[in-house]
N, C-alpha and C positions, 0 to 999 in steps of 0.2 A: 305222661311221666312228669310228674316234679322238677320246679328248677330250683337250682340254689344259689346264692351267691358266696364267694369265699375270699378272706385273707389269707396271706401262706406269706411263708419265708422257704426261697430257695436254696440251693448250699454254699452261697456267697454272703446269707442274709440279709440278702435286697427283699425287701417287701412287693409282695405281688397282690393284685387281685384280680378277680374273675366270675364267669358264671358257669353252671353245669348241669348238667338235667342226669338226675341218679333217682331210685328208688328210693333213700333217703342220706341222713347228713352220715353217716357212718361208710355208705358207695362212695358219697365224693370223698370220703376222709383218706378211704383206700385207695382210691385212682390218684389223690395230691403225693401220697407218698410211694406210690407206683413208681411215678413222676419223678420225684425227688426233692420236689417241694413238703413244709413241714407248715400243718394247719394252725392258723390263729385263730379264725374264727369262719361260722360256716350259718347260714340264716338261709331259710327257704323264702326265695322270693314272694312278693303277695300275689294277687289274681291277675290284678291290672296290669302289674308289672311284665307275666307271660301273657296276657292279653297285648299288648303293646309291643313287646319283642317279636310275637309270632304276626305281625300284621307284615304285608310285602313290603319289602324295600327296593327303592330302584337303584340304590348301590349297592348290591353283594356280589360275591364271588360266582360266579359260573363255573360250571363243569366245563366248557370249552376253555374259558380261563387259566383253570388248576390243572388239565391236560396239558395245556401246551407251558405253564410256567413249570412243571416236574419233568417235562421231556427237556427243558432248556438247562434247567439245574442239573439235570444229568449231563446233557452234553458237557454245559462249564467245568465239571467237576471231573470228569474223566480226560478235558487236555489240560488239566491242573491247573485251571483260577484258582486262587484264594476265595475261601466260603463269603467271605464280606463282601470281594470285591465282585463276586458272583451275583448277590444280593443285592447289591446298589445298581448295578447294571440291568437287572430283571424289572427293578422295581419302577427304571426310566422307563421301560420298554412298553412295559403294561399299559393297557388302555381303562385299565379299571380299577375307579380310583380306591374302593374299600381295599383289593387286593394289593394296592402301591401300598394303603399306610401298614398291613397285616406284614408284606415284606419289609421294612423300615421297623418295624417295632422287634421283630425278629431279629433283625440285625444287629440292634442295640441290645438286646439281651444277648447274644452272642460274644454280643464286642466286649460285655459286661462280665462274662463268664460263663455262660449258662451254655450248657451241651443245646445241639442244634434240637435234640427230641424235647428238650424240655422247654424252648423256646415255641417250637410250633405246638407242643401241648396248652398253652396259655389261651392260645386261640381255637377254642373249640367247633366255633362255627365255621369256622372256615376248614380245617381240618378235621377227620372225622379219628378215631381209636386204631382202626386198622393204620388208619396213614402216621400218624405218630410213631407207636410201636413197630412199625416198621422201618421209619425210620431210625429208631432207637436198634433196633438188629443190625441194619446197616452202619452206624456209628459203630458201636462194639465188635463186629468181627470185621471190619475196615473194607465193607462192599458198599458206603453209601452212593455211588453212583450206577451200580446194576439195581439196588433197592429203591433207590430213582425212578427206575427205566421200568421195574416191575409196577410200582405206583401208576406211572402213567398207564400202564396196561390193563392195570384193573379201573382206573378213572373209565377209560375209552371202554371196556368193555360194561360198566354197569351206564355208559352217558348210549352204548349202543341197545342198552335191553330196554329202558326206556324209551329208546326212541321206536322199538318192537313193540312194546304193548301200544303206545299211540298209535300206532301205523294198524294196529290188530281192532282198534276201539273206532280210530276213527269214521271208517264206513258203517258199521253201525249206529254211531250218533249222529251220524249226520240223516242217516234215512228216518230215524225214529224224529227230529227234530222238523226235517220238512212236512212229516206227517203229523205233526203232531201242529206244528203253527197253521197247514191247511187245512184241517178239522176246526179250529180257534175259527178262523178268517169264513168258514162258509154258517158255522153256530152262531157266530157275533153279527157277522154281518149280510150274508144270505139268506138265512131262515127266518128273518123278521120281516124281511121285504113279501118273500114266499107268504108269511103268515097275513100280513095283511090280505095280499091279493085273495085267499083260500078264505079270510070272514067274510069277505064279499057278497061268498055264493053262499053263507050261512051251510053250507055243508057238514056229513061227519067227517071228521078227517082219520086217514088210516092212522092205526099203533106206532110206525115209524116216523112221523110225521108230527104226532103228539109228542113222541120222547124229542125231537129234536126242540121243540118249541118250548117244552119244560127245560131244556139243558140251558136254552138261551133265556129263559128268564130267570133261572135260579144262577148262572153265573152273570147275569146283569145286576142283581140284587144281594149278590152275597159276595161278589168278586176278592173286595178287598179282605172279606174274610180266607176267601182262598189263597188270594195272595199269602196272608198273615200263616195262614196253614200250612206252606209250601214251605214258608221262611222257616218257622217251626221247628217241622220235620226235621230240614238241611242242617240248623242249629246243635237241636235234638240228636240226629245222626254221628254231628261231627263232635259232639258233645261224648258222648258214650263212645268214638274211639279214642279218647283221651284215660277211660280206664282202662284197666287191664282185662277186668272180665267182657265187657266190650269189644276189646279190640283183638282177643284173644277169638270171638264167638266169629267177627267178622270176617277175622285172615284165614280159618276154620271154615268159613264158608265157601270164599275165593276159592279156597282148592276144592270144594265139592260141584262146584255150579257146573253144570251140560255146558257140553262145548268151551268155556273158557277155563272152567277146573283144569284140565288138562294140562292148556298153556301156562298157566299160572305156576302147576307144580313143573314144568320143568325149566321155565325161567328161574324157578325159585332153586331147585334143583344144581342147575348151572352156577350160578350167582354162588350160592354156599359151596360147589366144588372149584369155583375158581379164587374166591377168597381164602377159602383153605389152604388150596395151593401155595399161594404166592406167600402166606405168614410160616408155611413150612416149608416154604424151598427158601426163607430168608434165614432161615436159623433159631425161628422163634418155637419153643417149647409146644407140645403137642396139647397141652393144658388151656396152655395160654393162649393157643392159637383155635382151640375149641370155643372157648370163652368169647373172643374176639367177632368171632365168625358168627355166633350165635346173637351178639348186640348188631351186625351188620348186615344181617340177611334179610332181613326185611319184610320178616314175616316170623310172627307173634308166636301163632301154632308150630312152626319149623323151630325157633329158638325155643322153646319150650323141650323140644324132641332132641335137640342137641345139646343143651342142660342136662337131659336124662346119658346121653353119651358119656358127657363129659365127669359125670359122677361114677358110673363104670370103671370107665378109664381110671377115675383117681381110684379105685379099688385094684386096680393089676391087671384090669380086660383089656384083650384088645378092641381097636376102633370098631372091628367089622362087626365084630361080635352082638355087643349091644343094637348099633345100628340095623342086623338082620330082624330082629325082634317089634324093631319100630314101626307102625303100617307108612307114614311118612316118608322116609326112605323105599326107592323103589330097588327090586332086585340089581339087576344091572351095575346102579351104586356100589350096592355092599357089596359084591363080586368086584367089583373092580378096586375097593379099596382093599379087600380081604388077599388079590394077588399084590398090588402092591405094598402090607405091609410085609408077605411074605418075601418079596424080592428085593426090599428096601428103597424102592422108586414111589414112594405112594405119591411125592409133589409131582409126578411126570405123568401121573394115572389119572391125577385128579386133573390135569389141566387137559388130558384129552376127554376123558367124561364130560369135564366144562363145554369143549368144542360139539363131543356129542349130541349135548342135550343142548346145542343151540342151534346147532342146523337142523334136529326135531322144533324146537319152535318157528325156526323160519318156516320148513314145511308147514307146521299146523296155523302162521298167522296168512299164508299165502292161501291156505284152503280155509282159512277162518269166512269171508266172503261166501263163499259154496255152502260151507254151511248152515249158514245164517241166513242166506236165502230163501230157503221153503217156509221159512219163522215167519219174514220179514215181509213174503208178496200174502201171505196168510191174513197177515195182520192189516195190509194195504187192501187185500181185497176186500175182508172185510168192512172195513168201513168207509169204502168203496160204494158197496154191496146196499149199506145203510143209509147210508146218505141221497145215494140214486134213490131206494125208497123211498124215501122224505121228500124227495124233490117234486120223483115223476109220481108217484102213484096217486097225490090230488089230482096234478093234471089230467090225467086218464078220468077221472073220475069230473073234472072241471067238461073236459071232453063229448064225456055221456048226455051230463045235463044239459049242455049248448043243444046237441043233436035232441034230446025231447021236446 
């Protein structure tokens, strides 16, 4: 997605500036006045410029971070600190320095006039849409310190789904990695040792034996082109999720692939019923809380599906309705959104669906292993299986000829 950078005047007419990643200058124009800010000027940054923003930083905010500084704000705010004096105490506290000047800059917009939503709206990086606007619910109907407590609930629950897909990935990369450096290490540097010894007896050498000999001379002599090819690809790959048709085809995939399609949809699943939830148990319009959900979920093909909802919706339908229609959405969902908007609880429907579909994914990352098993000793034995070729079957044959 596109960044852009902007001027703005707030409703104090302080001048502001900032950056924002929209589809184009008319999204940011919309979200500035969402906001309350009033646009001056709006310029899409150049390549180098998102080339350079998006490289790592070793001062940002952390999710453990923004967890524990929205669970403290809470606390402050509900045995009645004053919002400033809440803010300068957090921001001593903090051991991180990007997140001390993001709380201080906030402050001063504060102290300056500006509603607390339009103050953390400025900072996008640190702050994501759901947490602004949410906090902006809680400023206007005067719960900011349960709209607080709900932040931090969905911080910790998408800081714990992440931490479920690594826990679900990692035993498979780690076995596919030892196999994969032990193949390098016996091709590189085993089978040349083996090859010499095997010209000796000027023999034929078996088919398996050959391919190994060919693999070690064509990556000794082409290496850094593999190298350059591998780089490429990664480039190339990470390149094309930067479009939309791209990144549309790949999150599209994630939910079809064996074995981890599954988990994916119902992380993904979870994640859009508990984000749901929590912008509609704060007060936020069923629209706007569609809308939200849909930049937050975290998957291209699902916010696509929930775009389709949401245009429904702004026709007269109900939620379930369209969503029954959508293959994306699984049954269970729409049955449990469809009773509660009958009952009028759908934020209390949606947050136990949420809990649903995540104790299904513990179950399926805890049997992800088991699964991935019969794949993985497959793939071990195999070249396993080839490599013993390659090794022993000259020997036998080294064997023969000693005994003639």
């Amino acid at each position: 997605m596109p960044s852009f950078r902007y001027k703005a005047r707030n409703r104090q007419g302080t001048a502001v500036s900032g950056a924002m990643e929209a589809d184009d200058p008319v999204a940011v124009a919309d979200r500035l006045f969402e906001a309350g800010y009033t646009p001056i000027s709006i310029e899409r940054r150049r390549l180098e410029q998102d080339f350079w923003k998006r490289l790592p930083r070793f001062s940002r905010v952390k999710a453990e971070d923004l967890i524990f500084f929205t669970r403290q704000l809470a606390t402050l705010l509900k045995v009645g600190i004053p919002i400033l004096e809440a803010f300068d105490t957090l921001a001593r506290q903090t051991g991180n320095r990007r997140l001390r000047r993001v709380l201080l800059d906030i402050s001063r917009e504060v102290e300056a006039g500006s509603s607390l939503s339009e103050a953390f709206g400025k900072h996008a990086e640190a702050f994501s849409e759901v947490y602004v606007n949410t906090i902006r619910a809680g400023e206007a109907g005067g719960f900011l310190d349960l709209a607080l407590e709900r932040l931090a609930t969905l911080a910790e629950h998408e800081a714990q789904t992440k931490a479920k897909i690594k826990a679900a990935t990692r035993y498979p990369i780690f076995v596919v990695t030892a196999i994969a450096v032990a193949f390098s290490i016996i091709i590189l540097f085993v089978v040349p040792k083996f090859a010499l010894l095997y010209g000796a007896f000027k023999a034929t050498l078996p088919l398996p034996t050959r391919v190994a000999i060919a693999l070690n001379r064509v990556v000794q002599a082409y290496w850094p082109f593999a190298i350059g090819g591998i780089v490429a690809i990664v480039v190339a790959f990470r390149f094309s999720l930067r479009i939309p048709a791209g990144r549309l085809r790949w999150d599209t995939l994630k939910l079809r692939f064996p074995i981890i399609g599954p988990l994916v949809t119902k992380l993904t699943m979870s994640r859009f019923a508990h984000i749901l939830g929590i912008l509609t148990r704060s007060g936020i319009a069923i629209l706007k809380s569609l809308e939200l959900t849909a930049r937050a979920v975290g998957n291209v093909a699902v916010a696509h599906a929930i775009e389709g909802v949401y245009q429904e919706v702004e026709k007269g339908r109900s939620l379930a309705e369209p969503m029954a229609r959508d293959p994306f959405f699984p049954p269970l969902l729409v049955q449990m959104v469809a009773v509660g908007e009958k009952t009028g609880e759908l934020d209390g429907l949606l947050q136990r669906i949420s809990e649903h579909y995540d104790m299904e994914a513990d179950y399926t990352i805890k049997n992800l292993a088991t699964a991935l098993e019969p794949i993985l000793l497959l793939v071990v034995g195999a070249m396993v299986f080839f490599l013993a070729l390659a090794v022993f079957l000259p020997m036998w044959d080294m064997v023969k000829l000693v005994r003639r």
